[in-house]
C-alpha positions as a printed Julia matrix, in Angstrom:
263×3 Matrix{Float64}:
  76.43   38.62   -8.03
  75.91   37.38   -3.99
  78.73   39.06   -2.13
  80.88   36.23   -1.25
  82.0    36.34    2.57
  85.76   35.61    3.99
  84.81   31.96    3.81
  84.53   31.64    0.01
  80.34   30.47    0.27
  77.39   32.25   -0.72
  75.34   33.69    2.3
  71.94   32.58    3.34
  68.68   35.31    2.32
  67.27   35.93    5.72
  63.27   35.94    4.9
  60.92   38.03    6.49
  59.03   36.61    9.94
  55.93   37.94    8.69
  56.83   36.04    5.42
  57.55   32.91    7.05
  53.94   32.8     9.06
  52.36   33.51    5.86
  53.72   30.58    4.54
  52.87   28.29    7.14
  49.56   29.34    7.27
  49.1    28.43    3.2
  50.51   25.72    3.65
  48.25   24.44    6.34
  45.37   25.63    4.38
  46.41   23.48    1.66
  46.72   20.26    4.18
  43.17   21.17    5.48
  41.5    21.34    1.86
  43.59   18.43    0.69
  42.03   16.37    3.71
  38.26   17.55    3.38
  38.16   16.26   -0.21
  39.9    13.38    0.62
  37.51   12.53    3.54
  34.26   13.55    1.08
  35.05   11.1    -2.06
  36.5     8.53    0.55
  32.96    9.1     2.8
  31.22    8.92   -0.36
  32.66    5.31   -1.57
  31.96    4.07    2.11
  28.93    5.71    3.07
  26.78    3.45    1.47
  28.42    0.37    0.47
  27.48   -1.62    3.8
  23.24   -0.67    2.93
  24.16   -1.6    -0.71
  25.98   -5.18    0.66
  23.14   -5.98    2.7
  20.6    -5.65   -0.1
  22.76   -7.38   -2.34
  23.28  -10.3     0.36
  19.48   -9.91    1.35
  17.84  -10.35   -2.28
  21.08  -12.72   -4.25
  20.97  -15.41   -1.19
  20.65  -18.73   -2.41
  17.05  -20.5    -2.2
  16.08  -23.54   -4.34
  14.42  -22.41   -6.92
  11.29  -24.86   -6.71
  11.2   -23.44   -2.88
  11.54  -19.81   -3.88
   9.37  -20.33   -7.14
   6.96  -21.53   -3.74
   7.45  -18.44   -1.68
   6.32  -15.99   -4.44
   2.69  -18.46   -5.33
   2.57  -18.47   -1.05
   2.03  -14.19   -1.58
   0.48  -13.94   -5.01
  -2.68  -16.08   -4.53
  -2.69  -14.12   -0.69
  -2.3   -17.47    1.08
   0.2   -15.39    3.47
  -3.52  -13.44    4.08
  -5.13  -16.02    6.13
  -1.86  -18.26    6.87
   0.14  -15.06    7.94
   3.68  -14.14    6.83
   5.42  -17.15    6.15
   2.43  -19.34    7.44
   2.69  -18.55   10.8
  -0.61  -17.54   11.52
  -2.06  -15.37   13.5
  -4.66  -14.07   10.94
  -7.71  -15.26   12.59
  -8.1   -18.04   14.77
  -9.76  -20.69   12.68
  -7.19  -20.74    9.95
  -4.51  -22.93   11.13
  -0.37  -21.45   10.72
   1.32  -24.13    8.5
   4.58  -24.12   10.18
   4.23  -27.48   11.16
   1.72  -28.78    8.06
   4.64  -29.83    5.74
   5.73  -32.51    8.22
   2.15  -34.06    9.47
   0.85  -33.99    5.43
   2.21  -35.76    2.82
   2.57  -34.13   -1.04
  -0.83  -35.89   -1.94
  -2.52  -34.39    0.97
  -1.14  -30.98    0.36
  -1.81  -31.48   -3.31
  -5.93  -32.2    -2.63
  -6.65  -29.26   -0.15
  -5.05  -26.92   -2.55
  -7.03  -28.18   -5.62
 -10.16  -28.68   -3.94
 -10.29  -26.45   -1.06
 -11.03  -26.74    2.58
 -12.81  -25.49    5.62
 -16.95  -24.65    6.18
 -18.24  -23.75    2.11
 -21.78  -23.23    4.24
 -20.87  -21.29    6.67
 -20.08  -17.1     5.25
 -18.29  -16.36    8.81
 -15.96  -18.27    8.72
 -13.09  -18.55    6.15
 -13.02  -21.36    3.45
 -10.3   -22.08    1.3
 -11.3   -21.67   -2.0
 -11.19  -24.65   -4.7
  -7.42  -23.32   -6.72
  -7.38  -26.47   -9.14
  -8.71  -24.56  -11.96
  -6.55  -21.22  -11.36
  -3.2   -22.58   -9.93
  -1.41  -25.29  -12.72
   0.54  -28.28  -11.5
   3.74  -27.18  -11.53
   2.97  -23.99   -9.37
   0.62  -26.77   -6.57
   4.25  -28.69   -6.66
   6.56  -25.63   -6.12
   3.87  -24.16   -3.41
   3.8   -27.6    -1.42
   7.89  -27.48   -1.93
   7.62  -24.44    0.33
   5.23  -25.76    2.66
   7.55  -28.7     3.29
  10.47  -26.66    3.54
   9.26  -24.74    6.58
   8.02  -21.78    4.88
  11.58  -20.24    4.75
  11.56  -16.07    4.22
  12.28  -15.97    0.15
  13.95  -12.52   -0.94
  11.51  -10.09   -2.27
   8.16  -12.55   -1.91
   6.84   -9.76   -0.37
   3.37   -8.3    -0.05
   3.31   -4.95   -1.98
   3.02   -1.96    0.26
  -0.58   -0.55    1.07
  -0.37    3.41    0.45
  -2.03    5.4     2.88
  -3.07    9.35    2.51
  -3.62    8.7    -1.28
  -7.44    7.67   -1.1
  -9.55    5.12   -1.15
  -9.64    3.86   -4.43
  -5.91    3.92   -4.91
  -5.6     2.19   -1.13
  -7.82   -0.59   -2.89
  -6.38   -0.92   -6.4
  -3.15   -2.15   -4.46
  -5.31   -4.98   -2.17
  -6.97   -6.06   -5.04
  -3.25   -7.53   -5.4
  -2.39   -7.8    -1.93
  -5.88  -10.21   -1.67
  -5.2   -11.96   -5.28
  -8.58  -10.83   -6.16
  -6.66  -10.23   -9.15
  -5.54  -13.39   -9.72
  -9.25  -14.67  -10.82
 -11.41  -11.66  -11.77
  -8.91  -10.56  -13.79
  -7.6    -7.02  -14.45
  -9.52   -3.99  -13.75
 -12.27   -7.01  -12.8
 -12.31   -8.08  -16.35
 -13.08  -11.3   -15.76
 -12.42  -14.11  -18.11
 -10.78  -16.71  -15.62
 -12.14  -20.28  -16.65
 -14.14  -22.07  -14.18
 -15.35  -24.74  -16.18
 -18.83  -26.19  -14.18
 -20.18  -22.6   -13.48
 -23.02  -21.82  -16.05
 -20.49  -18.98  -18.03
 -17.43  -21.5   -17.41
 -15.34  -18.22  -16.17
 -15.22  -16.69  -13.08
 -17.69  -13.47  -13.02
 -16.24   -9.74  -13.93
 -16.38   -7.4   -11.24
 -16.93   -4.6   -13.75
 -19.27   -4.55  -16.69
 -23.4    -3.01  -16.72
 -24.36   -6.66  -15.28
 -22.22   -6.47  -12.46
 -23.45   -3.1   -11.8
 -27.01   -3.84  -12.03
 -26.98   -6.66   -9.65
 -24.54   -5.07   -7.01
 -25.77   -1.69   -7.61
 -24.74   -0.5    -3.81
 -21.3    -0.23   -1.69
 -23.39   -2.76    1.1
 -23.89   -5.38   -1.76
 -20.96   -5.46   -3.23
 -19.25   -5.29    0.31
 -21.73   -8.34    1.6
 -20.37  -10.64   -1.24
 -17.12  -10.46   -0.47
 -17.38  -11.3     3.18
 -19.77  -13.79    2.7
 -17.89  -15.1    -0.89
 -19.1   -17.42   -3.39
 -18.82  -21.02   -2.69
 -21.04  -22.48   -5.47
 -20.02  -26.5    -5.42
 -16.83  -28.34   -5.17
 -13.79  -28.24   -7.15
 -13.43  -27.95  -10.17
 -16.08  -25.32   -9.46
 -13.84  -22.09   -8.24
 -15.16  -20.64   -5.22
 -14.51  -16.72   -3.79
 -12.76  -17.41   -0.12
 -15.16  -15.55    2.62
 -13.17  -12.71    3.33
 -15.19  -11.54    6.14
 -12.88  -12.6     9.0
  -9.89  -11.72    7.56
 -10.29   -8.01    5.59
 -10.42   -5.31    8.69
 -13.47   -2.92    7.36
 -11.17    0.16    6.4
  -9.85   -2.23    3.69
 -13.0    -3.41    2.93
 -14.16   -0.29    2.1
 -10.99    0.47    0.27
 -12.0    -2.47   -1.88
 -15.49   -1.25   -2.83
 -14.15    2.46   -3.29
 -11.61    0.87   -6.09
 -14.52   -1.68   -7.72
 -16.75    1.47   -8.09
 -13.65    3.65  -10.7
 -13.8    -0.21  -13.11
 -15.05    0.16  -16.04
């Protein structure tokens, strides 16, 4: 029973200072903890969400599709390689930018240089547009001049893919075999099979095989053909660009080193 005083109410319990402190102090322990893993799963949610937002923005902005569908041919057949990104030039001063092409050509203009190439087929040091009629199909010639006349507008993810460096040679050229749409008519691995109906095999050659070997049997031949290319008649024929004022020799090389591991 609490002894009740003269008043008729229970008394108060005194506690302890040292009690009271000891308290406090837990308590504000508890605040601090309470706040750090607050601030972590709150940092956590909004760390990241503005990088995340800008990718999403960056690669799910709206492009017309036939435009887009455009900007992806414009880097897969390595046009962006002698045009520069987005056409600009830049590359080497004989091949024009096409910033301004879209406006002073018209479709059927566009349509014929594409198809049939463009540029001096006689002349190895300079680049030629190659002959694309037999490679590239109508609908892809139509959404690649639908770029051209749009301005060339940066498309989300028609990128280039990255060149690795520090990983060798041969790896360093297995990527620009992409990156300079070699791949897109010698195939694979340089299997070959590509038609290219008024040569004498009607494809376009392997770059892999015992025949290939035998006639470009060192690095210096096999780097001599492509910078001087293979222009062998006009379109439909399909001619190799001359790549020798556009690939920088360290790619070049890189090239060769990866042609050499084929089959």
């Amino acid at each position: 029973m609490l002894p009740v005083p003269r008043s008729g109410k229970p008394s108060k319990r005194d506690w302890p200072a040292d009690a009271v402190a000891g308290l406090i102090v837990l308590v504000a322990v508890l605040l601090a903890f309470g706040a750090a893993i607050a601030g972590f799963f709150l940092g956590r949610d909004t760390k990241h969400p503005k990088a995340t937002t800008t990718a999403a923005a960056s690669t799910s902005a709206k492009v017309d599709p036939q435009v887009a569908a455009g900007g992806h041919i414009f880097v897969q057949f390595a046009c962006a390689q002698c045009h520069g990104d987005q056409g600009r030039g830049g590359v080497s001063s004989v091949v024009p930018a096409l910033t301004n092409v879209g406006s002073q050509l018209t479709p059927a203009q566009l349509r014929h240089i594409i198809n049939h190439g463009l540029g001096e087929s006689a002349n190895p040091k300079r680049p030629y547009m190659p002959v694309w009629g037999a490679v590239i199909s109508d609908t892809q010639v139509s959404d690649l001049i639908s770029y051209i006349r749009a301005g060339l507008p940066a498309v989300p993810t028609a990128t280039p893919p990255p060149v690795p460096e520090g990983q060798g040679a041969a790896v360093k050229g297995g990527v620009l075999y992409v990156t300079y749409g070699c791949i897109n008519c010698h195939g694979p691995n340089g299997l070959g099979g590509v038609p290219n109906p008024e040569s004498p095999d009607k494809t376009v050659p392997p770059l892999s095989g015992l025949d290939f070997r035998k006639q470009f049997n060192t690095d210096a031949k096999v780097a001599d053909v492509i910078r001087s290319g293979s222009v062998l008649g006009k379109a439909p024929i399909v001619s190799m660009p001359h790549w020798g004022g556009i690939i920088p020799p360290d790619r070049l090389n890189a090239l060769v080193a990866y042609l050499k591991t084929l089959k």
